[in-house]
N, CA, C and O of each residue as an XYZ file, in Angstrom:
800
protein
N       6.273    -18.138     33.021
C       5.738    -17.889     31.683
C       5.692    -16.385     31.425
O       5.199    -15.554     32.187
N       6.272    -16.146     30.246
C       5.958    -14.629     29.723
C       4.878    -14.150     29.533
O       3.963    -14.882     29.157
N       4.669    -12.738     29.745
C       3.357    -12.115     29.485
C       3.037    -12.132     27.876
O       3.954    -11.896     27.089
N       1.971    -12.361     27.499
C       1.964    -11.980     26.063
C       1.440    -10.397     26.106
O       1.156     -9.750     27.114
N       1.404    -10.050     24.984
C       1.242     -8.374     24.768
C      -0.205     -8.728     25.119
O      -0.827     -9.789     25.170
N      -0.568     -7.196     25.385
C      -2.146     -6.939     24.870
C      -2.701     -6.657     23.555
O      -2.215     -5.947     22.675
N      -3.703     -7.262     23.549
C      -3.910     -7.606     22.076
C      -5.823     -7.148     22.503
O      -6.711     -7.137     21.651
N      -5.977     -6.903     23.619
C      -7.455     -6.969     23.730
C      -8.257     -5.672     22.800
O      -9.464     -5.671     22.557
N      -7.302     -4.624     22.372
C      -8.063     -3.859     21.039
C      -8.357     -4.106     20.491
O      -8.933     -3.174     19.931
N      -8.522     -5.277     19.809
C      -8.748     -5.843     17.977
C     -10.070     -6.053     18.707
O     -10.327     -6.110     19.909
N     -10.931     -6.165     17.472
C     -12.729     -6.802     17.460
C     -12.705     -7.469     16.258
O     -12.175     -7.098     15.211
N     -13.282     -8.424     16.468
C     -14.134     -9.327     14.915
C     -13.858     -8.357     13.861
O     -13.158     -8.827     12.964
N     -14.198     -7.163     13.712
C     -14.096     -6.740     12.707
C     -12.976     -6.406     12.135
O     -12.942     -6.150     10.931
N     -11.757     -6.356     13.015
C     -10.371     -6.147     12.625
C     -10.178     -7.192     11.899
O      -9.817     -7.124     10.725
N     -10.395     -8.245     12.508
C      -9.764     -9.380     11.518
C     -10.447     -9.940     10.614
O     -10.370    -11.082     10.161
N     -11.500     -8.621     10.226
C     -11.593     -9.176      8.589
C     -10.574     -8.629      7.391
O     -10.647     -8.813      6.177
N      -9.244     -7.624      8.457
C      -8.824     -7.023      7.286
C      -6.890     -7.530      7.972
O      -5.933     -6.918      7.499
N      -6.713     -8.407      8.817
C      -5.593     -8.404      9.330
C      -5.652    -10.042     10.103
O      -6.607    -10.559     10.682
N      -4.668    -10.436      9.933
C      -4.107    -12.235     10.363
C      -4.798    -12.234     11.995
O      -4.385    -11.308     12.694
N      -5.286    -12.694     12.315
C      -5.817    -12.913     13.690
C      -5.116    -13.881     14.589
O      -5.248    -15.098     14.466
N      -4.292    -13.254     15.587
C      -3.042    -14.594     16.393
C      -3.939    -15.672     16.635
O      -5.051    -15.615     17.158
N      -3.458    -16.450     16.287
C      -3.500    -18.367     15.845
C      -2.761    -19.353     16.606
O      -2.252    -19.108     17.700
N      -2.726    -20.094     16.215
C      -1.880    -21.395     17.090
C      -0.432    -20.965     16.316
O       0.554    -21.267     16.989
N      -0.116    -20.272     14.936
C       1.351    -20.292     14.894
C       1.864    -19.148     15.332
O       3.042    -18.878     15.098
N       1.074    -18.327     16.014
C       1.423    -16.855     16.352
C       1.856    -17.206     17.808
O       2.867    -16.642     18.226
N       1.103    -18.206     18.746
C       0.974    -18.221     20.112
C       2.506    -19.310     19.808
O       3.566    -18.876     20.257
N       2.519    -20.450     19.178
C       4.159    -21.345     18.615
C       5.117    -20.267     18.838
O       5.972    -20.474     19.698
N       5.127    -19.159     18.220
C       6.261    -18.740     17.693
C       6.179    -17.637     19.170
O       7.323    -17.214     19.333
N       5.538    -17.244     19.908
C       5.603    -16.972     21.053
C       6.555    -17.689     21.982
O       7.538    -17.264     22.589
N       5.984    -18.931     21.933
C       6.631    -19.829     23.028
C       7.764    -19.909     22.396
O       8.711    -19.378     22.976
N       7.992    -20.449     21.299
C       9.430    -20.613     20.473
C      11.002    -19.335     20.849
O      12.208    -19.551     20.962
N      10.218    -18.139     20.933
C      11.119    -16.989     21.422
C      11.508    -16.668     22.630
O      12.503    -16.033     22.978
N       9.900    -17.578     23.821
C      10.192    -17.593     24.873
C      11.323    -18.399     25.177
O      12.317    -17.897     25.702
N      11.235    -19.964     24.807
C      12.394    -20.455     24.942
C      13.578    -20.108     24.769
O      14.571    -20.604     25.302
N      13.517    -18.991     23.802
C      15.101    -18.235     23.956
C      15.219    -17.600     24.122
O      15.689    -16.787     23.326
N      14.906    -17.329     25.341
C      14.650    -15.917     25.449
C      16.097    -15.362     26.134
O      16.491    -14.197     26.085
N      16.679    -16.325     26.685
C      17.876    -16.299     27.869
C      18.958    -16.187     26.642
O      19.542    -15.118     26.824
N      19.543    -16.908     25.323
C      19.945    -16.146     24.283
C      19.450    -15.462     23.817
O      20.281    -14.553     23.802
N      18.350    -14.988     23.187
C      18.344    -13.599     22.552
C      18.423    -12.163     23.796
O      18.269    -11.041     23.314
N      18.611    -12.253     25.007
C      19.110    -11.577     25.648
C      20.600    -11.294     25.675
O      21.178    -10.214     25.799
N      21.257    -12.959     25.476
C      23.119    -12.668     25.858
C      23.308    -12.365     24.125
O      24.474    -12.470     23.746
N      22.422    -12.051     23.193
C      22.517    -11.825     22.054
C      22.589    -10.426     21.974
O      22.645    -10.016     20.815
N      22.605     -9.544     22.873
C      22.339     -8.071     23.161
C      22.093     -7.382     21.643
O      22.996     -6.662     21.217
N      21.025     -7.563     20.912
C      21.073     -6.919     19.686
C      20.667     -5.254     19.675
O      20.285     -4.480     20.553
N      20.931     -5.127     18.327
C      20.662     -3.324     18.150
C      19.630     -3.117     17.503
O      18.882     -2.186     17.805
N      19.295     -4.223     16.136
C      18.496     -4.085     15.672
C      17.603     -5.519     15.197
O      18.138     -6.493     14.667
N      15.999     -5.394     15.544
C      15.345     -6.731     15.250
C      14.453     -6.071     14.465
O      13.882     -4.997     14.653
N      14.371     -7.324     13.000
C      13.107     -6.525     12.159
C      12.399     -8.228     12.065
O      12.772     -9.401     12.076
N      10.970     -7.288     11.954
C       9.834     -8.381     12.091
C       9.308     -8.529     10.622
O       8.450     -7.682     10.375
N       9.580     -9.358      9.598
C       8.635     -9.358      8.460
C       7.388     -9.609      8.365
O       7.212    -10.720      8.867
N       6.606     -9.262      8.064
C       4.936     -9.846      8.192
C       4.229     -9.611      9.470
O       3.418    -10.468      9.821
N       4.422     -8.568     10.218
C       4.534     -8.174     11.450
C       2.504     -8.743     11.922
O       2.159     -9.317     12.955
N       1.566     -8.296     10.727
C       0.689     -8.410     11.560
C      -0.150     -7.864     12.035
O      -0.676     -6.860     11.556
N      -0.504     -8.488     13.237
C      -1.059     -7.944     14.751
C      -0.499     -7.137     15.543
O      -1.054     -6.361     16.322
N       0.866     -7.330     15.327
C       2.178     -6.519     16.198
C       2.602     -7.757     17.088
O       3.824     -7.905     17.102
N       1.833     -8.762     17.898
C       2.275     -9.332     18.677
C       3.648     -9.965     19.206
O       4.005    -10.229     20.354
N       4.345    -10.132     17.875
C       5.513    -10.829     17.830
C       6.839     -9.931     18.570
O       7.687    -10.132     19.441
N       6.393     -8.729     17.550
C       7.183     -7.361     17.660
C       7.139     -7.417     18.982
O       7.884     -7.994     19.773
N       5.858     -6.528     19.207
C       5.460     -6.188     20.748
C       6.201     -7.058     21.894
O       6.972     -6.483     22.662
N       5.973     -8.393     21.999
C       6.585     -9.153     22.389
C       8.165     -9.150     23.098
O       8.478     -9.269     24.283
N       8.923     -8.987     22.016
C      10.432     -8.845     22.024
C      10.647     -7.587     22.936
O      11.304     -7.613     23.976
N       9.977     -6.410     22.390
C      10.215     -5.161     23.045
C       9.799     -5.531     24.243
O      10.529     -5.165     25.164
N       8.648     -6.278     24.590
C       8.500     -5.951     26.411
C       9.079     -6.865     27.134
O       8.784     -7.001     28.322
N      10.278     -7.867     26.332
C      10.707     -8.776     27.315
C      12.328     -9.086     26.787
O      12.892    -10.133     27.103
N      12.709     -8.479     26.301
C      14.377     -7.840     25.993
C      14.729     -7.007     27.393
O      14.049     -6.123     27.914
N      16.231     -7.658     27.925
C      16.626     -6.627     28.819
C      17.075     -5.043     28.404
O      17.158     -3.944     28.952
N      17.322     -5.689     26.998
C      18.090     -4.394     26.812
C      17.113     -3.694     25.371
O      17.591     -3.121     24.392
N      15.459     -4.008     25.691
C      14.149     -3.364     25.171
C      14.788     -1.908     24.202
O      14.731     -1.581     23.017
N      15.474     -1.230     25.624
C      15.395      0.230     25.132
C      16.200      1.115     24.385
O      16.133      2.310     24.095
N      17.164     -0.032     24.102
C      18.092      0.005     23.161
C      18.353     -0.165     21.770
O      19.252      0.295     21.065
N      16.860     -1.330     21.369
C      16.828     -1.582     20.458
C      16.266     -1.103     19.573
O      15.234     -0.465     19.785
N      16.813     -1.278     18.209
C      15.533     -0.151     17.141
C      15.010     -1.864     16.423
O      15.514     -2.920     16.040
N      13.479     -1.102     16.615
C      12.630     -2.572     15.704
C      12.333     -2.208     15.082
O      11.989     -1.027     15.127
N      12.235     -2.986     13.970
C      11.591     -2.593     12.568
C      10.391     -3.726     12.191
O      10.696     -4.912     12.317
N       9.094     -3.391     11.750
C       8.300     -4.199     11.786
C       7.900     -3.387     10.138
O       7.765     -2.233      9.729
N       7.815     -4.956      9.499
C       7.135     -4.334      8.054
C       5.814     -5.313      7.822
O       5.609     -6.318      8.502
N       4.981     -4.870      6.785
C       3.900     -5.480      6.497
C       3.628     -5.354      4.685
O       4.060     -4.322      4.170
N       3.112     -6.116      4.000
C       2.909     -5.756      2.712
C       1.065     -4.948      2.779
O       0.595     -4.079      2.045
N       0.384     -5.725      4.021
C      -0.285     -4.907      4.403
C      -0.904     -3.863      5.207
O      -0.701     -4.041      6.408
N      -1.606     -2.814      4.926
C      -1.429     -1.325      5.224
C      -2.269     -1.787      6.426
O      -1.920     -1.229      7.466
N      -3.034     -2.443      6.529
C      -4.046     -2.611      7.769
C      -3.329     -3.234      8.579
O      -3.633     -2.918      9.729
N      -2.413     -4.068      8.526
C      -1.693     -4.848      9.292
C      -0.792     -3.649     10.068
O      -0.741     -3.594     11.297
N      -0.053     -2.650      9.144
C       0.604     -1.866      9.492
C      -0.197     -1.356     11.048
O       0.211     -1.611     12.182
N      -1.514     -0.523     10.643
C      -1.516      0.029     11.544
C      -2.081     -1.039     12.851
O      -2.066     -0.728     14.042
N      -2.423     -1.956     12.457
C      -2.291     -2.326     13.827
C      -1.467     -2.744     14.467
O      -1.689     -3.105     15.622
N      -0.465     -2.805     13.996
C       0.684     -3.005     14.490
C       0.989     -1.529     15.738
O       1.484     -1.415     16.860
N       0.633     -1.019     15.165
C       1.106      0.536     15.372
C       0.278      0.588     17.056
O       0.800      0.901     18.126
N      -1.516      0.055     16.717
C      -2.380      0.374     17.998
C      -1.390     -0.494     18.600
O      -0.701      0.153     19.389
N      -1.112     -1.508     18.542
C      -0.394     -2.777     19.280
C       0.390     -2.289     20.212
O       0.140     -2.401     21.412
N       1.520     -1.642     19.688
C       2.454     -0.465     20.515
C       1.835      0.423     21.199
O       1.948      0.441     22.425
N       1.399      0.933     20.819
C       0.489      1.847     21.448
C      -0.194      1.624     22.534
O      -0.315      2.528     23.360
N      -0.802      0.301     22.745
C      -1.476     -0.621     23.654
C      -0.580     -1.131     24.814
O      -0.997     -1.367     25.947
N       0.885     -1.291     24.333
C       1.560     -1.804     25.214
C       3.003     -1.271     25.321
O       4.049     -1.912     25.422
N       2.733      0.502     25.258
C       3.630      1.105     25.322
C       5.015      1.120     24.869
O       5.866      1.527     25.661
N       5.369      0.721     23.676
C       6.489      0.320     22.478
C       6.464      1.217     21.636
O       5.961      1.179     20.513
N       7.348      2.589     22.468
C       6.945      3.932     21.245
C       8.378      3.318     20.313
O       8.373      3.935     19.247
N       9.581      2.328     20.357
C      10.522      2.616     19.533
C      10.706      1.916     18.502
O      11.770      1.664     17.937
N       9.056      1.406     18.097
C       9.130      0.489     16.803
C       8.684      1.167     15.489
O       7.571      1.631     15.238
N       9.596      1.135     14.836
C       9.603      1.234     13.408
C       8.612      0.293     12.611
O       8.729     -0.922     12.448
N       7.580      1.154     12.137
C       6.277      0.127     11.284
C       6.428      0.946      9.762
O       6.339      2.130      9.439
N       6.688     -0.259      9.054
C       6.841     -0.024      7.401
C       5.834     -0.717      6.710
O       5.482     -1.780      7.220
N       5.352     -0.406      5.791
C       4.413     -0.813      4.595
C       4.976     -1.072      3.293
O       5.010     -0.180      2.445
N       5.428     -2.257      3.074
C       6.611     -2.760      2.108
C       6.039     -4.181      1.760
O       5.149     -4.763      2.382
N       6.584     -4.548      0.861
C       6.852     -6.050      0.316
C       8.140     -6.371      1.406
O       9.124     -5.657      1.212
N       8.221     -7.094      2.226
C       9.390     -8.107      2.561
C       9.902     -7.221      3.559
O       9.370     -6.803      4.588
N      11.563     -6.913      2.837
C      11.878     -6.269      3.549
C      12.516     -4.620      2.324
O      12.933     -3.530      2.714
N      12.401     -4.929      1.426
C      12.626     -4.535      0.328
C      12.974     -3.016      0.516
O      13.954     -2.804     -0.198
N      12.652     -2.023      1.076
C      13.082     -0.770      0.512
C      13.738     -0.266      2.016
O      13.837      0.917      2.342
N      14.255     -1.680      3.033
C      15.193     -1.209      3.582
C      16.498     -2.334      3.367
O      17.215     -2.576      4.338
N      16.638     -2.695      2.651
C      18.005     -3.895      2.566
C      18.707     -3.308      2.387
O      19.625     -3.673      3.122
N      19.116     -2.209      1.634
C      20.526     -1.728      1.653
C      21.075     -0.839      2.844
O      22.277     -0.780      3.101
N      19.896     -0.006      3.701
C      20.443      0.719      5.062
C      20.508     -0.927      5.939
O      21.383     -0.933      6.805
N      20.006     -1.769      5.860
C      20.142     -3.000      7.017
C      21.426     -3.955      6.791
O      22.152     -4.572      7.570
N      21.391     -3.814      5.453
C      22.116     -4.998      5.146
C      23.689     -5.310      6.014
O      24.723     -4.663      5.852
N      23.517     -6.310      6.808
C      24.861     -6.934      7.559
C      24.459     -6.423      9.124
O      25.064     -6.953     10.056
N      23.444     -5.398      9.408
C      22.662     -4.920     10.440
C      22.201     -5.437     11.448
O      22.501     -5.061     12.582
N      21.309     -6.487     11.160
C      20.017     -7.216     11.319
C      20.619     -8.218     12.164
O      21.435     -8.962     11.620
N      20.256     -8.456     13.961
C      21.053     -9.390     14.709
C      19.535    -10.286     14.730
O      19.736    -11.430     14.325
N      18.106    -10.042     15.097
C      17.261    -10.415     15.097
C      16.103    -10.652     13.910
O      15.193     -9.827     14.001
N      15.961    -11.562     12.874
C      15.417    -11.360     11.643
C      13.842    -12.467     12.228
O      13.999    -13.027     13.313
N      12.773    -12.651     11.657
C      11.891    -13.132     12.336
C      10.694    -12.976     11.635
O      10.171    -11.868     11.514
N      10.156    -14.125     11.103
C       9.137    -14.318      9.788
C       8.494    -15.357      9.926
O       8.963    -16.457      9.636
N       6.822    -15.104     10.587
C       5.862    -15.794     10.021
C       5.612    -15.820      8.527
O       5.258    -14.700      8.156
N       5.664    -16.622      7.623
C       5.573    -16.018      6.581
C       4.333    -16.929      6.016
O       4.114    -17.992      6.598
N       3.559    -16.572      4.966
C       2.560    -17.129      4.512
C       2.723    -18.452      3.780
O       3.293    -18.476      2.689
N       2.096    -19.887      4.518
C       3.050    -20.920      4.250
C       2.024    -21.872      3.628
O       2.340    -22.870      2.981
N       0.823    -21.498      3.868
C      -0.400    -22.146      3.001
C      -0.120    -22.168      1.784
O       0.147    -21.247      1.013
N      -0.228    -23.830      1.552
C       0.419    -24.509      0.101
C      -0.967    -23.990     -0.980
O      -2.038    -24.593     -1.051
N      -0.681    -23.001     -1.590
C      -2.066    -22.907     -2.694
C      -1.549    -22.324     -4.282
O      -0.356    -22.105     -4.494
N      -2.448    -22.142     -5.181
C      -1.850    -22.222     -6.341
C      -1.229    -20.804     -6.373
O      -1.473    -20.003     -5.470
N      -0.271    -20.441     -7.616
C       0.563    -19.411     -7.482
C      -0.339    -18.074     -7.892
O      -0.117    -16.864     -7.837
N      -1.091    -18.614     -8.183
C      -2.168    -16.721     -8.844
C      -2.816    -16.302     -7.612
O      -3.435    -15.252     -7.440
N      -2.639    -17.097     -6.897
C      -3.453    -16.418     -5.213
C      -2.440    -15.843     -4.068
O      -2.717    -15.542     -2.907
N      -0.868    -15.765     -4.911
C      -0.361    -14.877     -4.881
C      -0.363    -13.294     -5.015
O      -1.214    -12.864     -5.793
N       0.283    -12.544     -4.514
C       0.428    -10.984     -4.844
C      -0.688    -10.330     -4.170
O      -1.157     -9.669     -5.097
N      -1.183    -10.168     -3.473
C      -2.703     -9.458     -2.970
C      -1.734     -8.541     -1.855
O      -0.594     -8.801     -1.472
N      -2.551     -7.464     -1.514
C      -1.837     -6.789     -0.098
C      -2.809     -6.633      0.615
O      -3.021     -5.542      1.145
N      -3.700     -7.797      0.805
C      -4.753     -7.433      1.950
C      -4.777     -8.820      2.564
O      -4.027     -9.692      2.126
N      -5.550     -9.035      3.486
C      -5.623    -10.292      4.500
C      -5.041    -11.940      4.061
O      -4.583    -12.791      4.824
N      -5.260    -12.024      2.473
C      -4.799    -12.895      1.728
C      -3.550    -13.405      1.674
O      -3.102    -14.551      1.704
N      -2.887    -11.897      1.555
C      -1.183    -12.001      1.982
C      -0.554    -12.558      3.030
O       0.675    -12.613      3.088
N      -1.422    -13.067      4.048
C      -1.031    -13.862      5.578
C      -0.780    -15.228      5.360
O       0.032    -15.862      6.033
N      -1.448    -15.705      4.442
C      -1.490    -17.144      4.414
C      -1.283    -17.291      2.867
O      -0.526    -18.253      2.733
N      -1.540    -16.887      1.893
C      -1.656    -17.768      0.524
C       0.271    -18.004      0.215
O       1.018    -17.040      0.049
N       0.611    -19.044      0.204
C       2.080    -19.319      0.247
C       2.781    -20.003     -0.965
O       3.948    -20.387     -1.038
N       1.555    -20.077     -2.121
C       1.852    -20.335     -3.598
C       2.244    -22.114     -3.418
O       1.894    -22.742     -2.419
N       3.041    -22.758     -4.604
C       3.580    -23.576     -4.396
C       4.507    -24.336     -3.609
O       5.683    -24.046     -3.828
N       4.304    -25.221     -2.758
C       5.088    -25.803     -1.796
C       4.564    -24.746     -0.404
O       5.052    -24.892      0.717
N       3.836    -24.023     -0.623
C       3.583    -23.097      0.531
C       5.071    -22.004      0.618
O       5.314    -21.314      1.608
N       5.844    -22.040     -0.488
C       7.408    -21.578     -0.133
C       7.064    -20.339     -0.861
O       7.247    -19.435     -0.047
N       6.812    -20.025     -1.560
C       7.291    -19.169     -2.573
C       7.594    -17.635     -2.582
O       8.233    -16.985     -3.409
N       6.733    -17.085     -1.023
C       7.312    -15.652     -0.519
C       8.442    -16.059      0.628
O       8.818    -15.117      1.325
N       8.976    -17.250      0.876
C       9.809    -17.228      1.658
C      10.841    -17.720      0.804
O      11.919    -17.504      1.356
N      10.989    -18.278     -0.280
C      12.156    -18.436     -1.395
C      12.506    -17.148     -1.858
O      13.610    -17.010     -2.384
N      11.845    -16.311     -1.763
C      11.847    -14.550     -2.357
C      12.509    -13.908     -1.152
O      12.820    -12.732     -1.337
N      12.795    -14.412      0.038
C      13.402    -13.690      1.315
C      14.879    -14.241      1.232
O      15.895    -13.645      0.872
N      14.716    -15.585      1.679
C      15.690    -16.016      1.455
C      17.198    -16.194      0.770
O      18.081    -16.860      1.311
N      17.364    -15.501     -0.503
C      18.819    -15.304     -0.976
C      18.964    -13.982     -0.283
O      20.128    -13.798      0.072
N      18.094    -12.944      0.039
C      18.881    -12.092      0.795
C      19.186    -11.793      2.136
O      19.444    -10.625      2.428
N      19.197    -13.042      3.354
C      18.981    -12.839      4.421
C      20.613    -12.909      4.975
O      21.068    -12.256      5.915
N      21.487    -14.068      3.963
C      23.078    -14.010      4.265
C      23.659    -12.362      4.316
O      24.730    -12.065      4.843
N      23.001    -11.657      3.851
C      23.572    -10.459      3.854
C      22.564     -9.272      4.963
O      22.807     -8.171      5.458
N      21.912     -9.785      4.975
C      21.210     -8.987      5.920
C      21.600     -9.126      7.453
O      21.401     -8.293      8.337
N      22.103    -10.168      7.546
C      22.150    -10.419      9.234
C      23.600     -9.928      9.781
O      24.569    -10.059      9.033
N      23.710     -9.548     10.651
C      25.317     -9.114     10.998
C      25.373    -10.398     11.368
O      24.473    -11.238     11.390
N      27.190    -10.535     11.832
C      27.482    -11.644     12.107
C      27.129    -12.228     13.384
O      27.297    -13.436     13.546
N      26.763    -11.666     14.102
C      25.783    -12.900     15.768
C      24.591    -13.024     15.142
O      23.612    -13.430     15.768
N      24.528    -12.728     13.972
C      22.688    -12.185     13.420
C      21.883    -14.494     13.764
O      22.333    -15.637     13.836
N      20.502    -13.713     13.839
C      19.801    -14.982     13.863
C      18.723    -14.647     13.139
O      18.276    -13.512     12.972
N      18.148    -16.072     12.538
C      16.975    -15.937     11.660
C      15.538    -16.811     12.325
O      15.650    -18.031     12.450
N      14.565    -16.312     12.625
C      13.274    -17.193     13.394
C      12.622    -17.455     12.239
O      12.175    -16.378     11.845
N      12.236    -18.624     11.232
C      10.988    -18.804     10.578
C       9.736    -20.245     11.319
O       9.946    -21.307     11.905
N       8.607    -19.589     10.922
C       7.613    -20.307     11.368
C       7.693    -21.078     10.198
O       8.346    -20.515      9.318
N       7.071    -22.607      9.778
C       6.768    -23.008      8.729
C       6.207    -24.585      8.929
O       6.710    -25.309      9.788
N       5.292    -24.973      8.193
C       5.133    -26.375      8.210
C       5.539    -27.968      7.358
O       6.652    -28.085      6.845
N       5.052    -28.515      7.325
C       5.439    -29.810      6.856
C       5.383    -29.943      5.484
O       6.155    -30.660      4.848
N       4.284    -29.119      4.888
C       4.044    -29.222      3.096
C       5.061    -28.101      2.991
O       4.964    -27.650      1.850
N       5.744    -27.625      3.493
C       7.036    -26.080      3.117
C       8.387    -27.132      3.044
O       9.230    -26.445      2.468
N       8.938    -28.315      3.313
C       9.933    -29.283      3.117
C      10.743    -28.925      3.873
O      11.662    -28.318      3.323
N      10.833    -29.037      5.014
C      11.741    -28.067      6.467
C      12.792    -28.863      5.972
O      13.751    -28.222      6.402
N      13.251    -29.779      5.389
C      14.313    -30.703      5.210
C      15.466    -29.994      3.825
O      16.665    -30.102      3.571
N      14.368    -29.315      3.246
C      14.912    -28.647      1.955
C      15.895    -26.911      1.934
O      16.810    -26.387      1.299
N      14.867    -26.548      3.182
C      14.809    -25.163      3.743
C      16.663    -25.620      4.257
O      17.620    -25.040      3.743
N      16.760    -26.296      4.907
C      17.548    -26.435      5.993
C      19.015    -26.795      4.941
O      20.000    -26.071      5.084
N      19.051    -27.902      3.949
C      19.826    -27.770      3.159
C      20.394    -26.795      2.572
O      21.609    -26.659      2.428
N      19.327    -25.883      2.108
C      19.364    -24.146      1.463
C      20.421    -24.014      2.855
O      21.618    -24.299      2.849
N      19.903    -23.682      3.620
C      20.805    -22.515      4.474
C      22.327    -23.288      4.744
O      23.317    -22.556      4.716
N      22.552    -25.010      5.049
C      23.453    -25.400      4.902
C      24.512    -24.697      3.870
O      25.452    -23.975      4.201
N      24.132    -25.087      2.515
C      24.741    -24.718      1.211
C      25.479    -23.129      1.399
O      26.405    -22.707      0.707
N      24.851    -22.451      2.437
C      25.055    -21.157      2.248
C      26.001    -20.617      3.849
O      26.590    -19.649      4.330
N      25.698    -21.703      4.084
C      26.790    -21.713      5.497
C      25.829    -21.548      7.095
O      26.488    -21.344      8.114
N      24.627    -21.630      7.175
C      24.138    -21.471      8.122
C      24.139    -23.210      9.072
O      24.624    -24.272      8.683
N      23.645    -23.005      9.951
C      23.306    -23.654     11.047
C      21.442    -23.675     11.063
O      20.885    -22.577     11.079
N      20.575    -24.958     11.058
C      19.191    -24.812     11.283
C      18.914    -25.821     12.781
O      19.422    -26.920     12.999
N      18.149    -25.210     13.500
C      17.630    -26.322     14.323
C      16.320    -25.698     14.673
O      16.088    -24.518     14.935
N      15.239    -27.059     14.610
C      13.818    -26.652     15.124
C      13.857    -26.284     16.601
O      14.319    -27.232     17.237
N      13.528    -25.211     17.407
C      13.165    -24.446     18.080
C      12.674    -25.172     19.114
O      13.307    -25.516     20.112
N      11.107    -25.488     18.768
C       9.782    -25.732     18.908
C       9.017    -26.529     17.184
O       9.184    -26.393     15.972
N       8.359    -27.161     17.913
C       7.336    -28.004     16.710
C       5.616    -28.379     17.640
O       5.472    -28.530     18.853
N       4.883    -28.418     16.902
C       3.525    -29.038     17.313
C       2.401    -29.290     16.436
O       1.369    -29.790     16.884
């Protein structure tokens, strides 16, 4: 079993302002662990983390990639608190070569990434709730996922065919009210390949 990062900096009080790792944070752990033996023969250059967080995910990759020191990560957040903890995260577990952005999505780097991106990788906020509990850039932004729970990951999605180089891979977390059946058609239509990972 892989180490998970250290995460023992955060206090109660952090996570009144930042996503607190959960059962889909520790999923999507194991989910990467399982591939971990391809995303190694995947030798990538560049992995960006959307919705980065805690850092954990990030952190993660960097301390258990053979080829860690090679890679440039990019971790974005729409929120600024998330940002920096992302930042202690590294810091905590010695990951000086991650790139932490404060953005919507991935948005004000798609055109330096675009066709780039071998590792793409998005918890994304999948809680089915109404669409005005949308748009916030604080703790809200982790989970409120509008209609169908889809609606910041329908906003990623037409631009990820162009974002990924060609070995590129895409990780999304998501649940049962998000229509994994619908998701999967989308990427069909567009030429991808989907298979669940991990489920629980």
């Amino acid at each position: 079993m892989l180490e998970t990062p250290d995460y023992s900096h955060f206090t109660s009080k952090d996570y009144e302002n930042i996503y607190e790792p959960s059962e889909d944070t520790f999923l999507f752990l194991d989910a990467l662990e399982k591939d971990i033996e391809y995303l190694n023969n995947l030798k990538a250059d560049i992995i960006v983390e959307i919705g980065c967080g805690s850092g954990l995910v990030t952190n993660f990759l960097a301390k258990h990639l053979k080829n860690r020191k090679e890679v440039q990560f990019f971790a974005t957040d729409i929120n600024k608190n998330a940002c920096l903890a992302t930042r202690q995260t590294c810091i905590k577990n010695s990951n000086e070569n991650v790139n932490i952005i404060n953005c919507d999505l991935i948005m004000p780097l798609r055109e330096r990434l675009n066709g780039y991106v071998d590792i793409l990788l998005f918890n994304p906020p999948y809680v089915v709730t109404e669409s005005n509990e949308l748009g916030y850039r604080s703790l809200e932004a982790a989970w409120a996922g509008g209609k169908d729970g889809r609606e910041v990951m329908n906003r990623l999605f037409p631009l990820i065919d162009n974002l990924l180089s060609s070995k590129g891979v895409f990780y999304l977390v998501c649940i049962k009210q998000n229509k994994i059946n619908e998701i999967g058609e989308y990427f069909a239509h567009v030429g991808f390949d989907m298979s669940i990972v991990l489920n629980r």
